[in-house]
C-alpha positions as CSV (number, residue, x, y, z in Angstrom):
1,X,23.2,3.3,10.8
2,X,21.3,5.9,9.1
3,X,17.8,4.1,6.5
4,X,19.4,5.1,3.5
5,X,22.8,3.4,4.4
6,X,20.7,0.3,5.8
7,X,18.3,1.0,2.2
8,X,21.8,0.8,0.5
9,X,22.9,-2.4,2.2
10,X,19.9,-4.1,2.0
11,X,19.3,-3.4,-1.6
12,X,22.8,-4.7,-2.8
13,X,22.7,-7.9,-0.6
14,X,19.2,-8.4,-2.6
15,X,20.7,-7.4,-6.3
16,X,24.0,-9.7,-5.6
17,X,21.9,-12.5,-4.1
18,X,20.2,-12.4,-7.7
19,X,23.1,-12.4,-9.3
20,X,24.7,-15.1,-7.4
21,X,21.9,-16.9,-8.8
22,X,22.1,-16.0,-12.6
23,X,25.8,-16.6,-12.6
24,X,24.5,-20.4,-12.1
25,X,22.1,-20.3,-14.9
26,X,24.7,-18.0,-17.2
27,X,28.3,-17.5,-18.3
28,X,29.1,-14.6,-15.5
29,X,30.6,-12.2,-18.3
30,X,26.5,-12.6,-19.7
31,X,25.9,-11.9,-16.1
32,X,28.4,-8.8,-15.3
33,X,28.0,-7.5,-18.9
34,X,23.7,-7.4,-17.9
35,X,24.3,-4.8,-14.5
36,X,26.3,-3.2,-16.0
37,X,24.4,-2.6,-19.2
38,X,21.4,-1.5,-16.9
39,X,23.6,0.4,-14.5
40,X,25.3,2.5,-17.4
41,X,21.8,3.4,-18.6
42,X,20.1,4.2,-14.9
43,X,22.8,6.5,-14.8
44,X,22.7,8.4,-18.4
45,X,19.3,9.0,-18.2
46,X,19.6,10.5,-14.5
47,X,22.8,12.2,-14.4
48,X,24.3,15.1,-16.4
49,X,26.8,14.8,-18.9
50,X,29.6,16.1,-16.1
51,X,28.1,13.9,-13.1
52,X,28.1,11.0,-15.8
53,X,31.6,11.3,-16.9
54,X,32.7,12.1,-13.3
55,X,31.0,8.5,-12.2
56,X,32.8,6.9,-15.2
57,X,35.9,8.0,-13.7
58,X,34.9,7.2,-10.1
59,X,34.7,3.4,-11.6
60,X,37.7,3.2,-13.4
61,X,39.5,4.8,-10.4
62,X,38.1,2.4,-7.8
63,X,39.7,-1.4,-6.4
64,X,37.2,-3.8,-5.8
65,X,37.7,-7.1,-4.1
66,X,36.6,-10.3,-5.7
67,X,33.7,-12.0,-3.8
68,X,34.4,-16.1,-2.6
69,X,32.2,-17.7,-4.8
70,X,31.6,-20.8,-2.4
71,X,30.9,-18.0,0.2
72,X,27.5,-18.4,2.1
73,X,25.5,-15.5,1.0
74,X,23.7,-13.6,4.4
């Protein structure tokens, strides 16, 4: 596996861990609502307007998989 793959893995098991953690403490829309809030902003202030709106769609286009939350975390 290539460092920025194993970069990538390691730094979402780390950010959803945390999250995992707030959803304990908070209603998870507070939670979800929070990344993404950041998430939208990392990317407006380092994309252009075109690789911004392209990401947008990316996300709305994408299926994602709801996590088990009575999963054990690695």
């Amino acid at each position: 596996m290539s460092d920025e793959k194993e970069d990538l893995e390691k730094i979402y098991k780390d950010v959803f861990r945390d999250a995992v953690i707030y959803e304990k403490q908070y209603p998870i829309q507070m939670v979800a609502a929070t990344y993404m809030a950041i998430a939208m902003r990392l990317y407006k202030t380092h994309l252009t307007d075109e690789e911004y709106g392209k990401m947008i769609q990316t996300v709305m286009d994408t299926e994602v998989k709801p996590y088990e939350p009575n999963k054990k975390l690695n």
